[in-house]
LUMRO-597846 format. One record per residue (C-alpha): x, y, z; residue number from 1. Coordinates in steps of 0.1 Angstrom, whole numbers. Example, Ala and Ser with C-alpha at 12.3 -4.5 7.8 and 13.67 -1.06 7.14 Angstrom:
2
<node X="123" Y="-45" Z="78" i="1"/>
<node X="137" Y="-11" Z="71" i="2"/>
***
This chain:
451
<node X="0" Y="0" Z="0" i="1"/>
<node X="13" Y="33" Z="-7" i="2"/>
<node X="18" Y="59" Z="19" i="3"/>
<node X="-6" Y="85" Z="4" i="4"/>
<node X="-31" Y="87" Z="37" i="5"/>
<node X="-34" Y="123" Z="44" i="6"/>
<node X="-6" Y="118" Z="75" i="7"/>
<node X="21" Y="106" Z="55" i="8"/>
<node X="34" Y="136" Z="35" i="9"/>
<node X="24" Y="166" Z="60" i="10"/>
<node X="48" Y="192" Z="54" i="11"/>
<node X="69" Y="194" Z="92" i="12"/>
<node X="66" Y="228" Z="99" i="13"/>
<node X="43" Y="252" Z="127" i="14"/>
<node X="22" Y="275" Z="101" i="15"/>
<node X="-9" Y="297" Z="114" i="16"/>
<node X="-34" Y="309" Z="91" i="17"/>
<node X="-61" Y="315" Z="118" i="18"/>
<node X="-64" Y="324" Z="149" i="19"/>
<node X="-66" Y="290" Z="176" i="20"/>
<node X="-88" Y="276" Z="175" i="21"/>
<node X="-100" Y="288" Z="142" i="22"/>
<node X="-138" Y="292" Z="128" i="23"/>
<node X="-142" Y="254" Z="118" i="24"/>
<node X="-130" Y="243" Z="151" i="25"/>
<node X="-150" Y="267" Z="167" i="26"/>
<node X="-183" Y="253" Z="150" i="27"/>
<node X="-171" Y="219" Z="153" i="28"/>
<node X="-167" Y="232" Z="195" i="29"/>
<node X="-202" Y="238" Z="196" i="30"/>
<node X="-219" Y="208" Z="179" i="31"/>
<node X="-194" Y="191" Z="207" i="32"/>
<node X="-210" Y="213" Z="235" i="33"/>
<node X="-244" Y="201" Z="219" i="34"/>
<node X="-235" Y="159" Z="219" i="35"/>
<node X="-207" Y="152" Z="243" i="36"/>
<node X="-210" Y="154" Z="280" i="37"/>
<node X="-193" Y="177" Z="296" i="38"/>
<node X="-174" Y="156" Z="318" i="39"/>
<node X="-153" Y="151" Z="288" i="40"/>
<node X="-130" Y="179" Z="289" i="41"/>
<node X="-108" Y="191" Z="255" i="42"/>
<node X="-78" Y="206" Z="263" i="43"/>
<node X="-73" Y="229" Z="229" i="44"/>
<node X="-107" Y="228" Z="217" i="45"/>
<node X="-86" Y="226" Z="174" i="46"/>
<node X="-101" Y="202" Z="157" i="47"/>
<node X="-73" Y="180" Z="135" i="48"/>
<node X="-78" Y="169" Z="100" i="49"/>
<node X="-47" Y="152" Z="96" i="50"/>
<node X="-12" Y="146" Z="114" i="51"/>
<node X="21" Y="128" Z="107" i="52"/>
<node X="56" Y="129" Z="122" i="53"/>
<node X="58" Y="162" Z="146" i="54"/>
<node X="29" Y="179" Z="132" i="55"/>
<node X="-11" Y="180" Z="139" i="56"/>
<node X="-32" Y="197" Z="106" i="57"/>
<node X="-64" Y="213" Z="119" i="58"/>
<node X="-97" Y="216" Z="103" i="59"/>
<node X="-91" Y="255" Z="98" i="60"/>
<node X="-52" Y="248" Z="78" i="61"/>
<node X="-32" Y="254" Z="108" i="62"/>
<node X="0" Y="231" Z="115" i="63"/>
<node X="8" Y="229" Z="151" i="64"/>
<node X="39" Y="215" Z="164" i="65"/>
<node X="33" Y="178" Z="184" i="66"/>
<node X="45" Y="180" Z="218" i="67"/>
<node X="23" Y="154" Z="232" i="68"/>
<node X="14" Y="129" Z="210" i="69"/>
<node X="-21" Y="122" Z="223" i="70"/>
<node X="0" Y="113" Z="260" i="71"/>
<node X="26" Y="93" Z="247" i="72"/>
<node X="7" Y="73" Z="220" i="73"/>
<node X="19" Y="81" Z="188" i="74"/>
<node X="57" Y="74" Z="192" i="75"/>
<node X="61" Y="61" Z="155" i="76"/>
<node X="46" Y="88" Z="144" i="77"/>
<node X="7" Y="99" Z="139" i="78"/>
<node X="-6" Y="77" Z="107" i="79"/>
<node X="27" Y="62" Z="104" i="80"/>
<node X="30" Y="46" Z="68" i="81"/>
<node X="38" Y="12" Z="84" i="82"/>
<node X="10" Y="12" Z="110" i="83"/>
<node X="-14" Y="17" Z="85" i="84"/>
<node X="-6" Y="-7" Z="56" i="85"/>
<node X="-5" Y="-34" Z="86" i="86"/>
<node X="-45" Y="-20" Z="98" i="87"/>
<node X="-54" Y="-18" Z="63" i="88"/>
<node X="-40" Y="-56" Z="51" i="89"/>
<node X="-58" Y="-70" Z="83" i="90"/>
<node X="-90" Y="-52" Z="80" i="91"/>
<node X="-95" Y="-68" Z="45" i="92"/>
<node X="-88" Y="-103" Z="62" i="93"/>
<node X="-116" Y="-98" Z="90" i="94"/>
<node X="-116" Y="-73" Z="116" i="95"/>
<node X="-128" Y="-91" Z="149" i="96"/>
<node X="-134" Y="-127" Z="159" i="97"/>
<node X="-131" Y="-119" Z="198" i="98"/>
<node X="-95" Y="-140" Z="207" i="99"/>
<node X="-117" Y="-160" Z="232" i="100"/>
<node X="-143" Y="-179" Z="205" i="101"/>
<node X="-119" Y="-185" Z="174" i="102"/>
<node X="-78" Y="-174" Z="181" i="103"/>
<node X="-59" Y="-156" Z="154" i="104"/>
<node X="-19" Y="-154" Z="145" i="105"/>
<node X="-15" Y="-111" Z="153" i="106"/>
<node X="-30" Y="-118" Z="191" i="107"/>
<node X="-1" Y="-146" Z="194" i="108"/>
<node X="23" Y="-124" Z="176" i="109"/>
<node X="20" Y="-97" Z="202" i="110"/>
<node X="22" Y="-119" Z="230" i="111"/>
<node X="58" Y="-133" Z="219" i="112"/>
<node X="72" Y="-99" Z="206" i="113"/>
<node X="63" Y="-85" Z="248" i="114"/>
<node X="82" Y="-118" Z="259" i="115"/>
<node X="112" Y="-107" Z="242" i="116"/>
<node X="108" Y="-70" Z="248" i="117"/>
<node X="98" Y="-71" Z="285" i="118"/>
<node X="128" Y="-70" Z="313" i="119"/>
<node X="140" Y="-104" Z="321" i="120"/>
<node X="152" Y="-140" Z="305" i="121"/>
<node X="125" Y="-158" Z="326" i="122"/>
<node X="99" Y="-177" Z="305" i="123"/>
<node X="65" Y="-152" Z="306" i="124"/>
<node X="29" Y="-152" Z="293" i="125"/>
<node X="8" Y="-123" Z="282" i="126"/>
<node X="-30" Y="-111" Z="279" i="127"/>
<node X="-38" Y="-82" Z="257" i="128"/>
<node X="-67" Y="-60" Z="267" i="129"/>
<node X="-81" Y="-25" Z="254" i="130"/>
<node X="-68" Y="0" Z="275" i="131"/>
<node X="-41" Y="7" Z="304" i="132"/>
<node X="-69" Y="10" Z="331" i="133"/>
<node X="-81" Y="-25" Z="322" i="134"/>
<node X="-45" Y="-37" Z="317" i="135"/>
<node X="-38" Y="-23" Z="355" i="136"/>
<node X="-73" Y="-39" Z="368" i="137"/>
<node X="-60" Y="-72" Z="351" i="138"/>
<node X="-27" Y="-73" Z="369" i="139"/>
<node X="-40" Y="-67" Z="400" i="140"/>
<node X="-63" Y="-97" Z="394" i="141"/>
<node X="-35" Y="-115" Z="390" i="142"/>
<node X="-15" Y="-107" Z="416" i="143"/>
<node X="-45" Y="-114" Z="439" i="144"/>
<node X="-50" Y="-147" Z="424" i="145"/>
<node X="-13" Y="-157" Z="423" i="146"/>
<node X="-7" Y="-147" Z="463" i="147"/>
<node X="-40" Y="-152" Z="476" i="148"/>
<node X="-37" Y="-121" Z="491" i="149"/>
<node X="-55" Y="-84" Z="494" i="150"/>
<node X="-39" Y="-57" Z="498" i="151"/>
<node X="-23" Y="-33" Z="469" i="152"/>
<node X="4" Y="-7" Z="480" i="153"/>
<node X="8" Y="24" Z="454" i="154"/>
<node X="21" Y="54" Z="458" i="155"/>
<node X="13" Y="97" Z="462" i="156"/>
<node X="13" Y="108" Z="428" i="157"/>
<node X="1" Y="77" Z="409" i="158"/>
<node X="-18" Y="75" Z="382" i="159"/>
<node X="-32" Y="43" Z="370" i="160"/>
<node X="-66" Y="50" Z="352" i="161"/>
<node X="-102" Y="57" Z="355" i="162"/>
<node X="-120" Y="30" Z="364" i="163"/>
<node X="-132" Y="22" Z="399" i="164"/>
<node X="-102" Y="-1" Z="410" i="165"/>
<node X="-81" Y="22" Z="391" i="166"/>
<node X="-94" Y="52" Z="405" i="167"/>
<node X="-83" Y="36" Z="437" i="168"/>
<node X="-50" Y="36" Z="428" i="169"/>
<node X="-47" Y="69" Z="412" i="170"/>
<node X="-36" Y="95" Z="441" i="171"/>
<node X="-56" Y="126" Z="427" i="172"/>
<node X="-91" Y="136" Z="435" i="173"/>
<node X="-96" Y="161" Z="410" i="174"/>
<node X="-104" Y="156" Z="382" i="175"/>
<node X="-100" Y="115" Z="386" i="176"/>
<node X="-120" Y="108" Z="418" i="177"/>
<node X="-144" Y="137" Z="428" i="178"/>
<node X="-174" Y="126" Z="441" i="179"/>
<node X="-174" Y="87" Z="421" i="180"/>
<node X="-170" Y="67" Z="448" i="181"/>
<node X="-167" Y="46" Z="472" i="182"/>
<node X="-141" Y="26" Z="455" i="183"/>
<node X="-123" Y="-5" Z="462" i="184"/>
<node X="-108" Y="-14" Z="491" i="185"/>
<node X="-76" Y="-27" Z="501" i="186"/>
<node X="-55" Y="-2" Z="483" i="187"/>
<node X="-26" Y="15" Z="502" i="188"/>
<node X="-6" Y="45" Z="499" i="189"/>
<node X="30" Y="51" Z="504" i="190"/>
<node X="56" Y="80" Z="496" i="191"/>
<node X="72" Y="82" Z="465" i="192"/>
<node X="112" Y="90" Z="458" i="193"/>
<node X="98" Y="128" Z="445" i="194"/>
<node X="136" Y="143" Z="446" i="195"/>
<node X="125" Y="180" Z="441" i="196"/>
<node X="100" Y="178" Z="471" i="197"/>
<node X="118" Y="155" Z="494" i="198"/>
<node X="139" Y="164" Z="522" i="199"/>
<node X="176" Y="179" Z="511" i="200"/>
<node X="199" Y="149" Z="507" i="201"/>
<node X="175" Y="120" Z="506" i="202"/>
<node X="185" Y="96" Z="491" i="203"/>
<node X="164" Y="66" Z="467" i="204"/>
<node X="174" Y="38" Z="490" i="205"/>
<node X="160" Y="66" Z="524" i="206"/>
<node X="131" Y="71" Z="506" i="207"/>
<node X="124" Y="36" Z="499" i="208"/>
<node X="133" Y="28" Z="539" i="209"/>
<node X="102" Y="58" Z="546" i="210"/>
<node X="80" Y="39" Z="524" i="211"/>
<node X="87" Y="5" Z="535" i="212"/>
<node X="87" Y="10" Z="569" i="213"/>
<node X="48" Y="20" Z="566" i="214"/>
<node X="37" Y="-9" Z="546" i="215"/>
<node X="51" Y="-27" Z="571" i="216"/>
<node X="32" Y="-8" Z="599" i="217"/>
<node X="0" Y="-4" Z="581" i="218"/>
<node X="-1" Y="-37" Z="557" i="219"/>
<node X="17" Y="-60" Z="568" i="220"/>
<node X="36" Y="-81" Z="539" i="221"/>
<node X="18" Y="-111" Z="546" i="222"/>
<node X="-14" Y="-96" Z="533" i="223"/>
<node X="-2" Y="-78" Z="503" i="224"/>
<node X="-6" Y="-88" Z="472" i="225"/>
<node X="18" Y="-65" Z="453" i="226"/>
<node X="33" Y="-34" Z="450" i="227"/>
<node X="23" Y="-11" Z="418" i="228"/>
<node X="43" Y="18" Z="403" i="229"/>
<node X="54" Y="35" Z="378" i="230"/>
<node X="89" Y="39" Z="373" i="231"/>
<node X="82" Y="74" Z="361" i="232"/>
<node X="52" Y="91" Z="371" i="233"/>
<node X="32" Y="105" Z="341" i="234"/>
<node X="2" Y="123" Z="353" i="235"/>
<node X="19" Y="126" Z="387" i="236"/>
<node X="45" Y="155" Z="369" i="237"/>
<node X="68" Y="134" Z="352" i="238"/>
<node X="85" Y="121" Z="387" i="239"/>
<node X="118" Y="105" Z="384" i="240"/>
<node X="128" Y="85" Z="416" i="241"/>
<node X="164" Y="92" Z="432" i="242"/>
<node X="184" Y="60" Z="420" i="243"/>
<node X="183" Y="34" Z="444" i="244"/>
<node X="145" Y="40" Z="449" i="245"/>
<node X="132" Y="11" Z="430" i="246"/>
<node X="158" Y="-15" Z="433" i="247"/>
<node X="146" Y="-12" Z="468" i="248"/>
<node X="112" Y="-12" Z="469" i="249"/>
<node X="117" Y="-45" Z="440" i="250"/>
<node X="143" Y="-67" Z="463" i="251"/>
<node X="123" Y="-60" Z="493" i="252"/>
<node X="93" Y="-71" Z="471" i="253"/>
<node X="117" Y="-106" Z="465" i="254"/>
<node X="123" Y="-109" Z="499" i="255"/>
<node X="88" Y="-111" Z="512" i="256"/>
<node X="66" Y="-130" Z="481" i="257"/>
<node X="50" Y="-96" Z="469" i="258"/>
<node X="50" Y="-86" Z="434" i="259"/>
<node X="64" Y="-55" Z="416" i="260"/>
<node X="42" Y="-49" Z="390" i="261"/>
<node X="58" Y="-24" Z="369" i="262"/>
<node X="29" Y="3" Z="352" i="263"/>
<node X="51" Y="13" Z="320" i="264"/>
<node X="18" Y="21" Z="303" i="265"/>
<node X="34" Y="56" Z="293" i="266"/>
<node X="71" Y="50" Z="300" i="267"/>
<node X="70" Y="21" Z="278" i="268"/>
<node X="85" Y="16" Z="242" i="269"/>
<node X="111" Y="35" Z="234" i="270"/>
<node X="98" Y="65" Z="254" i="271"/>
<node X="125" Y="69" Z="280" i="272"/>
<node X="155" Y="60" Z="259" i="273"/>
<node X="150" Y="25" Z="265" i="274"/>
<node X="123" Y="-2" Z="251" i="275"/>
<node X="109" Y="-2" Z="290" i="276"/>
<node X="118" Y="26" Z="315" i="277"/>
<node X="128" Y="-4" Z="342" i="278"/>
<node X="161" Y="-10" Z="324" i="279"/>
<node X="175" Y="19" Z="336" i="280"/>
<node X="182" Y="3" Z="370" i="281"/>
<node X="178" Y="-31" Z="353" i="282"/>
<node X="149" Y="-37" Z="371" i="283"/>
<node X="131" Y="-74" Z="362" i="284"/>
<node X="95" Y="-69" Z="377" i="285"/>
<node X="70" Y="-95" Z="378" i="286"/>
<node X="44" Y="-82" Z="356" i="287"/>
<node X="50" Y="-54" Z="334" i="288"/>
<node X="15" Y="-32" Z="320" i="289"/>
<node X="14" Y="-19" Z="286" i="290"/>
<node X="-4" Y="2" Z="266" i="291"/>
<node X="-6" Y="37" Z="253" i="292"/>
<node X="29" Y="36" Z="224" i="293"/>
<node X="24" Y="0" Z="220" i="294"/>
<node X="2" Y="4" Z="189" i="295"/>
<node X="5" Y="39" Z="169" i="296"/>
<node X="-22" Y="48" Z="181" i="297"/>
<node X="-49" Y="21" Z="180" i="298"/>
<node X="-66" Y="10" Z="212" i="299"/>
<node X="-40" Y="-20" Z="227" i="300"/>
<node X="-28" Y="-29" Z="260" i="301"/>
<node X="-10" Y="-57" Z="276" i="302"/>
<node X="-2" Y="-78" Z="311" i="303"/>
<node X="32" Y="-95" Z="309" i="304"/>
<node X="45" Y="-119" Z="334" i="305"/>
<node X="60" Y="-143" Z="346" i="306"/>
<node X="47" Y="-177" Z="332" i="307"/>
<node X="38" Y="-196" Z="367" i="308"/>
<node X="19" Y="-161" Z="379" i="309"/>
<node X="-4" Y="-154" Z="347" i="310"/>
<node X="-11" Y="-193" Z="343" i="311"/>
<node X="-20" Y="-194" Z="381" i="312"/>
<node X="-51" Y="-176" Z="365" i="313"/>
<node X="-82" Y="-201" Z="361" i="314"/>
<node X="-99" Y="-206" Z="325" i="315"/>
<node X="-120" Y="-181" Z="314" i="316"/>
<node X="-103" Y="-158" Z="344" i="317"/>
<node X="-90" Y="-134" Z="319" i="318"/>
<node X="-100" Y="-118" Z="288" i="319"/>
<node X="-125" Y="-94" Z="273" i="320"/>
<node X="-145" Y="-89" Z="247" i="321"/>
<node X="-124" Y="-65" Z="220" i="322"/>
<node X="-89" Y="-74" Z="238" i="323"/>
<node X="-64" Y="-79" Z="214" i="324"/>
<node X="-82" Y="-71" Z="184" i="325"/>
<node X="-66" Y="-74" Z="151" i="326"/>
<node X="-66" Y="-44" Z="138" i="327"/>
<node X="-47" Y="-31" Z="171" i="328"/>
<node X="-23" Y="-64" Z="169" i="329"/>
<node X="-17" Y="-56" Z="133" i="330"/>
<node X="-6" Y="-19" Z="145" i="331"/>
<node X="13" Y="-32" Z="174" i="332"/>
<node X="32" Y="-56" Z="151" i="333"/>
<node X="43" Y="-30" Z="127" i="334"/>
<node X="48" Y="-4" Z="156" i="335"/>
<node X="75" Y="-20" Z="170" i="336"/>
<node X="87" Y="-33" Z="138" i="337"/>
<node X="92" Y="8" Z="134" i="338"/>
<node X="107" Y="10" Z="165" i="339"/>
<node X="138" Y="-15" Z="158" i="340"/>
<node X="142" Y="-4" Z="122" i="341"/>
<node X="144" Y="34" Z="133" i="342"/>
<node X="160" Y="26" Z="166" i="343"/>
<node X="134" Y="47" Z="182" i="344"/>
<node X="146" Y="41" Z="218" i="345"/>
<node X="179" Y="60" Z="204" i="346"/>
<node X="161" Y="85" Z="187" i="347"/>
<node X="142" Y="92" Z="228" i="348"/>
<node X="175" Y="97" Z="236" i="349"/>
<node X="182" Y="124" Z="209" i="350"/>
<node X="150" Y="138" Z="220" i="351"/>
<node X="169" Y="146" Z="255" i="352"/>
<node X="198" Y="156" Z="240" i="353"/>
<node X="180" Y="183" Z="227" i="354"/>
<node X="155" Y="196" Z="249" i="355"/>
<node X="174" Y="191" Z="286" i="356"/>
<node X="200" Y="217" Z="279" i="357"/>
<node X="174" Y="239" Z="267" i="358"/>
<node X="153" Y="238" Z="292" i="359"/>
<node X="182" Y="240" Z="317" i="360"/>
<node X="190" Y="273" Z="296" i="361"/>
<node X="156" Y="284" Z="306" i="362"/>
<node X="157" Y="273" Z="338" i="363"/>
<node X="187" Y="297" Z="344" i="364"/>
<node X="171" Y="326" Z="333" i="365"/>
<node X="136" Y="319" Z="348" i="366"/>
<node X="134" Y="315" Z="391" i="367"/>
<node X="97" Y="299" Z="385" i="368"/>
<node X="112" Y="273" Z="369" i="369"/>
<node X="117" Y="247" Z="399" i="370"/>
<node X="129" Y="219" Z="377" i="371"/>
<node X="135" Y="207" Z="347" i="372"/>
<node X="133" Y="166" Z="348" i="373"/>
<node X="126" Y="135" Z="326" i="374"/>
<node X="140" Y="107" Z="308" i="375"/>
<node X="144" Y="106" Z="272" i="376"/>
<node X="113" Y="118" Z="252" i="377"/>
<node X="93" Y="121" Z="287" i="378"/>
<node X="106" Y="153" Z="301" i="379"/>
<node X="88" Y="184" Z="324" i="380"/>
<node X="96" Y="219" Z="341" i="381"/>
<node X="81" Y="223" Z="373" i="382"/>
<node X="70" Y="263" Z="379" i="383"/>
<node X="71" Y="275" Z="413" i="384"/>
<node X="67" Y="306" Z="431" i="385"/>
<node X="101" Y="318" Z="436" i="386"/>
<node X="91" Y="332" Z="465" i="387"/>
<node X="83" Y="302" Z="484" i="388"/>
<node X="84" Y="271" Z="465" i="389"/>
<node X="51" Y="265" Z="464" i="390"/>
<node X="35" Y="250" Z="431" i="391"/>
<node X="22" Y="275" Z="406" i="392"/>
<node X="-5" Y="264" Z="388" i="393"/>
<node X="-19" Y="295" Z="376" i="394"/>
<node X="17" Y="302" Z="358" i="395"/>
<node X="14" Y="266" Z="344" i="396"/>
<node X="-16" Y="273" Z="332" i="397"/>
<node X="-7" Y="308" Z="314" i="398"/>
<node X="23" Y="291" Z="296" i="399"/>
<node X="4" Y="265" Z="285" i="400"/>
<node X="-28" Y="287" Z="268" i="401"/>
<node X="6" Y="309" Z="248" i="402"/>
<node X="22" Y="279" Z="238" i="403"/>
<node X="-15" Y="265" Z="228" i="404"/>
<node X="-21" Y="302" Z="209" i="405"/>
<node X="14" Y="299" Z="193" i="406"/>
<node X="7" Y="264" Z="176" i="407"/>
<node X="28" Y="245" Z="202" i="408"/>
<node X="10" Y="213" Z="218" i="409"/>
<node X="20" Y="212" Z="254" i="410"/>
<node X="1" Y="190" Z="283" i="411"/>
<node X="0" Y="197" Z="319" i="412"/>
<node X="5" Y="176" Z="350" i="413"/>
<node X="11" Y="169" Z="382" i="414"/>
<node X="-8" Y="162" Z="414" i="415"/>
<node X="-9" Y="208" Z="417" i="416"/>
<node X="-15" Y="211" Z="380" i="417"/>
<node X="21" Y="234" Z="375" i="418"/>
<node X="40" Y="208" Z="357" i="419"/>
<node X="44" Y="210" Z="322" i="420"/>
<node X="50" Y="179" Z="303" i="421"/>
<node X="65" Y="170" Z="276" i="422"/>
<node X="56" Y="136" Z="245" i="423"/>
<node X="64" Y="148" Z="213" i="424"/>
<node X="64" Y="119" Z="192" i="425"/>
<node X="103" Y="100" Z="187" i="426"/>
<node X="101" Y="109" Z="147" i="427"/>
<node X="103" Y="148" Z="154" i="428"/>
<node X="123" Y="166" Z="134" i="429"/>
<node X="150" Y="182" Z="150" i="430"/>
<node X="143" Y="215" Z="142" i="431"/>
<node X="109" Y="212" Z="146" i="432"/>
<node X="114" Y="200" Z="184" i="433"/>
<node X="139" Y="232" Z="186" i="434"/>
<node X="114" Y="254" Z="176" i="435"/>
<node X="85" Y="242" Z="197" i="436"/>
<node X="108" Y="245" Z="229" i="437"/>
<node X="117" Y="280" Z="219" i="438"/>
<node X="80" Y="287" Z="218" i="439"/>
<node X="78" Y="273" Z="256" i="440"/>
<node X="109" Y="292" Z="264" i="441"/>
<node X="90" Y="328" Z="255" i="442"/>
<node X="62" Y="314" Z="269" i="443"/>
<node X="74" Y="312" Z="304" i="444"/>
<node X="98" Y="344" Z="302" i="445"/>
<node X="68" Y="366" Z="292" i="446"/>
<node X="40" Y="348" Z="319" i="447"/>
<node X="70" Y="346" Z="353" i="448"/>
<node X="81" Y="382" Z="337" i="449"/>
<node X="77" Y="407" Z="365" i="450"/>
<node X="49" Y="431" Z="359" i="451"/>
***
């Protein structure tokens, strides 16, 4: 099939020909208003006709640069030529059996490519669901099942989806929780390793003491089940534990029959500079959850394990009814196909070699920059009033809206709403990835600028 989808051959360059959003988007805003809930919230309310490699094409001709890459999603690239020759050969074949009445080669396919990929020689087995919430809800069936045991232990921070046992483990209330409870029980909250909030001179292997002395306390390793994290905190503000912090937490896991169940739904493939963000401190956890960049973009998640865990699982235990559909396995397949022939996880590190001295240029310059922090192609300034420290999410918020004006996608996080994070997709154009962080750097100089 020939690349000629309308993603393939976008020209990589920010161009404005309207204001944002633009008079299209803005009618398309108000038939939204009229048939989607409200709950649903848009972020830049720009409708996109089109996107490919760094770029999103709105409805209205404008060409924004990709910083965010729908939260970590579209590493190979929006509509990347590969991803959808694979969807469109397997959606002439048959688009959906459901894996559980008649099996199919693409679901199987997955499966072995995340026994390879994921940390650790030992022999594993997979289940592919739809989304990282149900991939999180899965593991922690597992683990429950394996252990006969209760309790969960996650940590501040977290975030780990939207569903009720998910919502559980997600620290936030607003906008995650507010008023949708109760919600399941058993789940238990610890500190993280947060470096830039912790006491000076704490070290990963302190913070990890502080943490495990209260699941001790309050938990008791004998009732839990495992311990769920991820090794960088998306939502949370792009945390990075000090290093030490999770080597603890996983031997002290060993040592007492718990499993670490490693949530690399956005730190995983290629995002961080490696294939999973657990290398780094060549952590092997017991599960690993997928999702997000695992498919370019099509709805795909995964629980990987080891075998004796996910087989401890009875018949019929597991499973769902769109989990692992073709189309999504197809995309998968030729995702991280992309990913080895590219060397993608390389390219997360180019990513960083960009932006970090940039943004530590910036930082130098601006006081209400707190931090700048990240792995690879996962990266975020933390704004601060320089006054006292305190988060500053009104100034988060003002950077964002110019950087959203100027064409530049941006997201925000953290548990205070004043981090700004950074996805742009691992095909960016150097000097497209330039330019958008000189957007963000005028951005923050003109909002922190003294009036």
């Amino acid at each position: 099939m020939s690349a000629t989808h309308p993603g393939a051959e976008l020209v990589q360059q920010r161009r404005l020909v309207t204001e944002l959003p633009g008079p299209r988007s803005r009618e398309l805003s108000a038939r939204r208003e009229a048939a989607v809930c409200a709950g649903v919230k848009v972020a830049l309310p720009v409708f996109i006709a089109a996107a490919g490699g760094g770029v999103l094409l709105d409805v209205d001709g404008n060409c924004l640069i990709d910083l965010g890459s729908g939260i970590a999603v579209t590493s190979v690239g929006n509509a990347a030529p590969a991803v959808v020759a694979a969807v469109h050969a397997q959606a002439e074949q048959f688009t959906h059996t459901c894996f559980m009445v008649t099996p199919y080669e693409p679901y199987l396919a997955v499966c072995e490519e995340l026994a390879t990929l994921t940390p650790g020689g030992h022999e594993k087995r997979s289940a592919l669901f739809n989304s990282g919430a149900e991939a999180v809800e899965n593991a922690v069936k597992v683990a429950r099942h394996a252990t006969g045991r209760p309790a969960v232990v996650v940590f501040d921070h977290a975030y780990h989806g939207r569903t009720n046992l998910t919502m559980a483990l997600t620290a936030a209330v607003m906008p995650y929780k507010h008023r949708f409870g109760p919600f399941a029980p058993e789940i238990y909250r610890v500190p993280l390793s947060y470096p830039f909030r912790d006491p000076p001179g704490l070290s990963g292997q302190q913070a990890a003491a502080r943490a495990l002395s209260l699941i001790e306390a309050q938990v008791g390793a004998e009732h839990l089940a495992c311990v769920v994290i991820e090794p960088i905190q998306g939502e949370g503000g792009v945390i990075v534990p000090a290093p030490g912090f999770l080597p603890a937490i996983a031997q002290w896991c060993t040592e007492h029959g718990v499993l670490f169940v490693a949530d690399e739904v956005q730190t995983g493939f290629c995002r961080t500079g490696d294939w999973f963000a657990c290398e780094h401190e060549a952590l092997i956890p017991d599960l690993v959850i997928t999702g997000k960049g695992i498919a370019g973009g099509l709805p795909l998640a995964g629980v990987t394990g080891r075998a004796h865990l996910m087989d401890a699982v009875h018949a019929g235990g597991l499973g769902g009814t769109y989990g692992g559909n073709p189309l999504a396995c197809a995309a998968a397949l030729a995702s991280i196909a992309s990913m080895r022939e590219h060397d993608l996880a390389g390219a997360a590190r180019r990513i960083e070699a960009i932006a970090i001295p940039l943004l530590t240029a910036l930082a130098a310059r601006c006081p209400a920059v707190g931090q700048v922090r990240g792995r690879g192609a996962m990266l975020a300034l933390e704004l601060i009033d320089p006054a006292t420290g305190a988060p500053n999410p009104a100034l988060a918020t003002q950077v964002i809206r110019a950087c959203h004006r100027a064409g530049v996608v941006v997201l925000s996080s953290g548990t205070d709403a004043n981090v700004i994070r950074l996805l742009p997709p691992l095909v960016i154009p150097p000097e497209l990835l330039t330019e958008g962080l000189d957007v963000l750097t005028h951005a923050v100089l003109t909002a922190a600028a003294p009036e």
